[in-house]
N, C-alpha and C positions, 0 to 999 in steps of 0.2 A: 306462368308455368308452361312449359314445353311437354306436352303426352301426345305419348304413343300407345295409341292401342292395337293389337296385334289381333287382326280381321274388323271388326268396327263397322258391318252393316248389320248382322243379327240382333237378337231381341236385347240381350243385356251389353251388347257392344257397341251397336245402335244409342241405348238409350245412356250410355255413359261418354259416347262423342257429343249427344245431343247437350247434355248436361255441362259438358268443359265449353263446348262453345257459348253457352248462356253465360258462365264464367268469365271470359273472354282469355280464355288460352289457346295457345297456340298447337292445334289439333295435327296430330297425322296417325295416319290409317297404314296397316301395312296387309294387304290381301293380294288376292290372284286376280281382282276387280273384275267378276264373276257375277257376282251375286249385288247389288241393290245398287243405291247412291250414299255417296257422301254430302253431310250438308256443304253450302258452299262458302268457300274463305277454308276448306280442310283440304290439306296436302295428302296427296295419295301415291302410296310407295308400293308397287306392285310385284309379286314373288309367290311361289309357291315352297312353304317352309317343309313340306313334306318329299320334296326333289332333290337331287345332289345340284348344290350351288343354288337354291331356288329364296339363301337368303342375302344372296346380294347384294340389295336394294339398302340394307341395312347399316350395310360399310359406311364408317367416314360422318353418320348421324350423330347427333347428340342433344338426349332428353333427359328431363328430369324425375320422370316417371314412365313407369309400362305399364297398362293392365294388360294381361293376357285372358281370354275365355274359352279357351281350346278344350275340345273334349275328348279328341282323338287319342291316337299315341302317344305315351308318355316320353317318349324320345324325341318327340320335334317340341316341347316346351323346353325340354335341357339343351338342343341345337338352338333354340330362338335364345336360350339365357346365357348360353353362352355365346353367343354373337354378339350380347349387346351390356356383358359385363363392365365392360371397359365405358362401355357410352351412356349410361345411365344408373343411376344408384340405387333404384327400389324397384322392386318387380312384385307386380298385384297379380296372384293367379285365382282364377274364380274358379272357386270348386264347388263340390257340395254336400251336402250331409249323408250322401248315399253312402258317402268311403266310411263310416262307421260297420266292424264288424259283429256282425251277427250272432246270438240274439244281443239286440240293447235294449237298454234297461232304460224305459221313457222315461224324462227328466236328466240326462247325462249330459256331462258337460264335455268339452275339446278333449278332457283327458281322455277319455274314453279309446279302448282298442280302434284300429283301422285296420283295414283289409292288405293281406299281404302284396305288395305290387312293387315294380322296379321302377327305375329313372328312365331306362332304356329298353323301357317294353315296347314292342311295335302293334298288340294288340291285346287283348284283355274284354273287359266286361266294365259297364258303364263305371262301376266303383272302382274296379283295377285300375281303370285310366285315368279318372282324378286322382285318385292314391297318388301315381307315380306321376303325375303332373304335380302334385305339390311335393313330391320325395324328389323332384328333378330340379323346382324352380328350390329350393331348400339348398339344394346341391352344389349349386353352383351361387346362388346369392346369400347364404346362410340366412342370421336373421336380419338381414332385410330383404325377404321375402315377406309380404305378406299374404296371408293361405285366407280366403273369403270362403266360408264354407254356408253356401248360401241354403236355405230349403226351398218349399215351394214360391215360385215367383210368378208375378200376377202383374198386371197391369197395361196398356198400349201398347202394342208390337208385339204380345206372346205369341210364338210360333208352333205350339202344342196346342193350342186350342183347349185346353181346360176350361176357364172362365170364358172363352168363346163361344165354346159349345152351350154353357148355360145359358148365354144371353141368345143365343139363335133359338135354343127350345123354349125360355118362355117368351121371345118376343112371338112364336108360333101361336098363341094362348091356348086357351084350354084347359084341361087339368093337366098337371104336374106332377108326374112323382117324385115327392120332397123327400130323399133321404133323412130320418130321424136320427135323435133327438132332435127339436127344434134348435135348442140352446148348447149345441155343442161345440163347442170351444173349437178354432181352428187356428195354423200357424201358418204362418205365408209374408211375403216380403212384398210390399210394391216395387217392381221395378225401378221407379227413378228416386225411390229412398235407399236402393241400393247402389245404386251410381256414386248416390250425392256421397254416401258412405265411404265407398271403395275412393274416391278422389281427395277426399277432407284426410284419410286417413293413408294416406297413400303419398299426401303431400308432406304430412307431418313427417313421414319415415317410419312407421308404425310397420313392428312384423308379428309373426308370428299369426296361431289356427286362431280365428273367430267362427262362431255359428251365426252367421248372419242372417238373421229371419225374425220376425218380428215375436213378440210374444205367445203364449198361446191364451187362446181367448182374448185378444185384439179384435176378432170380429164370431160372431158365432154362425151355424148354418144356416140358422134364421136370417140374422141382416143381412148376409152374402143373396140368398135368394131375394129376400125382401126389397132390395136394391136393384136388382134383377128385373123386378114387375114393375118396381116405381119408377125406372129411366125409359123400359119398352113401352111402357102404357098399353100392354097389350089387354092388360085385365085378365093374365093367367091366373088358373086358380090354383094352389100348392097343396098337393095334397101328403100332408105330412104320415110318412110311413117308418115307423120301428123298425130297425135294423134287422134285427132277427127274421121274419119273413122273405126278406130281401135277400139276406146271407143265404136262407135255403132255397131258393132260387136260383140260387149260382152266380147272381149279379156279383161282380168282381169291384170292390171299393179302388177309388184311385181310379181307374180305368173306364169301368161303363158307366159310373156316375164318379164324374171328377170330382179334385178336391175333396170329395166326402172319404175319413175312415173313420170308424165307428169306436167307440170306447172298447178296450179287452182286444180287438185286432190285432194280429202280430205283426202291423206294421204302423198301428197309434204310431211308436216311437218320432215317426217321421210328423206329427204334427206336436208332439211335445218333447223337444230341446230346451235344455238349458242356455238362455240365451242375455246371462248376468253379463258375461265379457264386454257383448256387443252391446249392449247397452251406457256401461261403460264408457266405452270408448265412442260414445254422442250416435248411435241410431235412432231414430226418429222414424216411427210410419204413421202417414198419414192416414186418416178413417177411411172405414171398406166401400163406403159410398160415392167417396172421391172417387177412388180405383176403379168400381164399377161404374160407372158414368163416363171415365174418359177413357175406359175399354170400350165401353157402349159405341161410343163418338166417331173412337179409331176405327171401329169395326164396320159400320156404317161407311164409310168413307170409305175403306179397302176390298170392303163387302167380302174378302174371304181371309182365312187367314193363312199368311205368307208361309211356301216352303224355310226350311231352317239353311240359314244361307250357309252353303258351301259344304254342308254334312247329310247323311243319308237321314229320309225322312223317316220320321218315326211312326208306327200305326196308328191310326186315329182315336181320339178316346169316346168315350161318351155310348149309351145304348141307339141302339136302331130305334127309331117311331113304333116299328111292329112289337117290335118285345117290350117296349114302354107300355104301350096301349094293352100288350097281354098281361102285365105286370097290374097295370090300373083296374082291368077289369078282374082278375082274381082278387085285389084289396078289397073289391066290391063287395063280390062274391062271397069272398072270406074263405077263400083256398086259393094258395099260392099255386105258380108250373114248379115243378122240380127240376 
């Protein structure tokens, strides 16, 4: 198989070169060759798709497949799909489940409403921009496009630092503030069960919206952390805390403590997708131990984790030490800060 993946050093771009090349196909990268490395034996095609003429480099190519993971503009995926109509048949564009419109209803499946957006928008909001990145690659490849609507993603190379951040704070040890339930169900994707995905189904010719993200209740908050202390050997202690006092705190789920959102949230929705299709069509994730372990590994070796190649960074998640430690000693106490 001949693929092109369009940028090919970031977290899920990265790790779906890495995966073609274990493959043994024949890989090319098409970026501004800005931001990281390509492995070696990968052909690298250099352009900037967001410039007049910047996609050049593309002219006169011919593959058999493209993933795209662009999160920008929704105008330079319909410019990349239509450059490369004529020279390749399937176009994979990684979206994500943000473009679902608001309220949804947890448990929803692809049909569900999406957020209004265009082909040719030049700017928007993170769900406006996938909308019309997959209303764009749609446009121009109909259905063989196919729309990856990933949720949360976890594994080696995350450049948000979610699962990062937890393995730096319990490899700290000490006590822990465990967002509760212990046993609450959570949804998330390994990164390179999403690769393997987007390639196997991608080769097939396979179009159309999947929710690509693993089940929910694949791992719960308990093993997610409990894998956490077992790989750092730090011997942190977790100290498991009810949701409720936490909310009245002002602690923000998703944010100051990643990955965690609480049952009844108005944004659950995003950890419980209907994800029959993608099952279906052969997803596979690996257990949350694997994941954390060879996060662990990469993070160690990288010792930080990487800006987002080529895109403006995002704010960092996770609570401060100070308001952790305020937070653990009011659990104490048994009076939350307000």
């Amino acid at each position: 198989m001949r693929l092109l993946v369009l940028g090919g050093t970031g977290f899920v771009g990265g790790a779906t070169v890495a995966e073609a090349v274990r493959r043994g196909w024949s890989v090319t990268v098409f970026n501004r060759g800005l931001h990281g490395d390509a492995p070696a034996g990968v052909h690298r095609l250099r352009g900037d798709r967001t410039a007049p003429g910047g996609l050049a480099a593309l002219v006169g190519g011919e593959w058999d497949l493209v993933v795209d993971t662009w999160d920008g503009a929704p105008r330079a995926v319909r410019d990349a799909a239509r450059a490369l109509v004529d020279s390749v048949p399937h176009y994979v564009y990684v979206s994500s489940g943000s473009v679902y419109a608001e309220p949804v209803e947890p448990g929803s499946d692809e049909d569900a409403p999406t957020v209004e957006a265009a082909a040719d928008a030049v700017d928007g909001d993170y769900a406006q921009l996938k909308a019309g990145g997959e209303r764009a690659a749609v446009e121009v490849f109909g259905d063989r496009a196919l729309l990856a609507r990933a949720g949360l993603i976890l594994g080696p190379g995350e450049d948000i630092g979610r699962l990062p951040w937890w393995l730096g704070r319990v490899a700290r040890g000490g006590e822990v503030l465990a967002p509760g339930p212990r046993d609450l169900p959570l949804q998330y994707v390994d990164v390179r069960d999403l690769a393997r995905w987007l390639l196997d189904r991608g080769a097939e010719g396979v179009g159309g919206a999947y929710n690509v993200v693993g089940r929910t209740g694949h791992a719960t908050m308990g093993e997610l952390l409990d894998a956490a202390v077992a790989v750092t050997g730090s011997g942190a202690v977790l100290r498991w805390t009810d949701p409720e006092p936490i909310l009245a705190a002002g602690v923000v789920p998703w944010n100051d403590l990643p990955v965690w959102i609480p049952l009844g949230h108005e944004y659950r929705w995003l950890q419980e997708r209907d994800v029959t299709r993608a099952y279906a069509a052969g997803l596979v994730c690996r257990p949350v131990a694997e994941t954390v372990a060879d996060t662990w590994r990469w993070l160690r070796e990288v010792e930080r984790v990487p800006p987002r190649a080529g895109r403006p960074a995002r704010a960092a998640v996770g609570l401060a030490p100070e308001r952790e430690a305020a937070l653990l000693a009011a659990v104490s106490g048994g009076v939350m800060p307000a």
